[in-house]
C-alpha positions as CSV (number, residue, x, y, z in Angstrom):
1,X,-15.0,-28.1,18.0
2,X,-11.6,-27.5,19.7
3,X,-9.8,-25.6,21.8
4,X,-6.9,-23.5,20.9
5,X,-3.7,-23.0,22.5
6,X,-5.5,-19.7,24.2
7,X,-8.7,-22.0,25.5
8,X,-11.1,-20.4,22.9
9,X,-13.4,-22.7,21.1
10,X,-12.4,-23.6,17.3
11,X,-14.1,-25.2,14.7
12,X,-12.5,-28.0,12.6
13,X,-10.9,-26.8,9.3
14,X,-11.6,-27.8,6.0
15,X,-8.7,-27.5,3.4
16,X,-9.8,-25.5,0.5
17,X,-7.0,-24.6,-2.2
18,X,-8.6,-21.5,-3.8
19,X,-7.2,-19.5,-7.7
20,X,-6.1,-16.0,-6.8
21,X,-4.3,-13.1,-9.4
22,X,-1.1,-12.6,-8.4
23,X,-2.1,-8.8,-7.5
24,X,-4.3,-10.2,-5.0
25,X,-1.8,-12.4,-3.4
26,X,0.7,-9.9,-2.7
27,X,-2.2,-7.7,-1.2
28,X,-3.0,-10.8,1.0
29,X,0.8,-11.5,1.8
30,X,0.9,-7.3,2.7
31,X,-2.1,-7.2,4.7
32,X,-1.4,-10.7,6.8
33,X,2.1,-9.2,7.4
34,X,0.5,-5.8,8.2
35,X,-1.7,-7.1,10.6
36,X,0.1,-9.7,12.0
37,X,-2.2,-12.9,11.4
38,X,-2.2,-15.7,8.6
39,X,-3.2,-15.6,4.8
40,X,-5.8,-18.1,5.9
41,X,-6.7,-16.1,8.8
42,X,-7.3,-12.8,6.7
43,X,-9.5,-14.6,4.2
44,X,-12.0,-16.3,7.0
45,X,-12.4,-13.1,7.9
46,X,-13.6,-11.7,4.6
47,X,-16.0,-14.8,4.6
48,X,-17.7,-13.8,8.0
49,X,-17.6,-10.0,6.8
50,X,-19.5,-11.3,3.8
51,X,-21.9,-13.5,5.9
52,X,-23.2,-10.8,8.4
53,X,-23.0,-8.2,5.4
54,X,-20.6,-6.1,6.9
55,X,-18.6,-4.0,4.8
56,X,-14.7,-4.0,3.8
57,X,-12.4,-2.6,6.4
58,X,-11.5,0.9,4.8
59,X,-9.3,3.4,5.5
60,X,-10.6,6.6,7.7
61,X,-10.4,9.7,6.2
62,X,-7.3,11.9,8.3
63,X,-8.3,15.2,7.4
64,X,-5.2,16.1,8.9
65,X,-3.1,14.3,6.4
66,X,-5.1,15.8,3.6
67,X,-4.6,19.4,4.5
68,X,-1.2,18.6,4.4
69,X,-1.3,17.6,0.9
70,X,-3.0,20.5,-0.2
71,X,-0.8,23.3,1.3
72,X,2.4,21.0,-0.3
73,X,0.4,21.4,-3.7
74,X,-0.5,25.0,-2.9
75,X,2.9,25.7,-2.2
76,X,4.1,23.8,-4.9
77,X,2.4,25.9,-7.2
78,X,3.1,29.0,-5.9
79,X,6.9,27.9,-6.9
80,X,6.3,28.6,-10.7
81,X,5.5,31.8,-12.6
82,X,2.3,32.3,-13.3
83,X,0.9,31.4,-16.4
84,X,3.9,29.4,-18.4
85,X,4.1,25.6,-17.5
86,X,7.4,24.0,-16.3
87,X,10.1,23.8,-19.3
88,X,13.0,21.0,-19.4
89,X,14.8,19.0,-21.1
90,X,16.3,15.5,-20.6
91,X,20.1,16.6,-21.5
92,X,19.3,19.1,-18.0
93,X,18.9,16.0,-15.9
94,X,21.8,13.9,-17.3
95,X,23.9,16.6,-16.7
96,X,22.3,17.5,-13.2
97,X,22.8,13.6,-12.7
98,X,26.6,13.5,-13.7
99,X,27.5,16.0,-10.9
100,X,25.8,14.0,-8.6
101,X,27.7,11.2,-9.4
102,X,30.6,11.3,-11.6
103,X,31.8,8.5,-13.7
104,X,34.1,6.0,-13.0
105,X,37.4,6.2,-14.3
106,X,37.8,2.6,-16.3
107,X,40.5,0.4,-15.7
């Protein structure tokens, strides 16, 4: 044991080198970053989750949020007539594109 630069005790570390899929490290690199501690430090904690069987930190539910989403779909669909789905074609959104931003004269 050891003391950190804050006085609490620490345990000495073992290096481990572990395999990971790429998807997981850039969720480990996201949530370190998001929360503001170490790769290493994210992972000890999954270990101790693990040990005392706690579960994974989720998300909770903001009903809020959700509402919101549903009266943006609601008034989504009230947008289109009734009964005949959304018709385009790719030539519309080229030429919706080229008056956004014309071309470029070449020289």
């Amino acid at each position: 044991m050891y003391k950190d630069c804050e006085g609490k005790a620490r345990a000495e570390m073992v290096r481990k080198q572990i395999y990971i899929e790429e998807r997981h490290e850039r969720l480990l690199k996201r949530i370190s970053k998001a929360h503001g501690v170490s790769e290493a430090e994210l992972i000890r904690r999954a270990i101790e989750r693990e040990n005392v069987g706690g579960k994974p930190l989720l998300l909770t539910p903001d009903q809020a949020a959700r509402d919101e989403i549903l009266c943006f779909v609601k008034n989504r669909k009230s947008l289109r007539p009734i009964g005949r789905p959304y018709r385009w074609s790719r030539l519309d959104a080229y030429e919706d594109r080229e008056k956004r931003f014309p071309r470029r004269a070449k020289g």
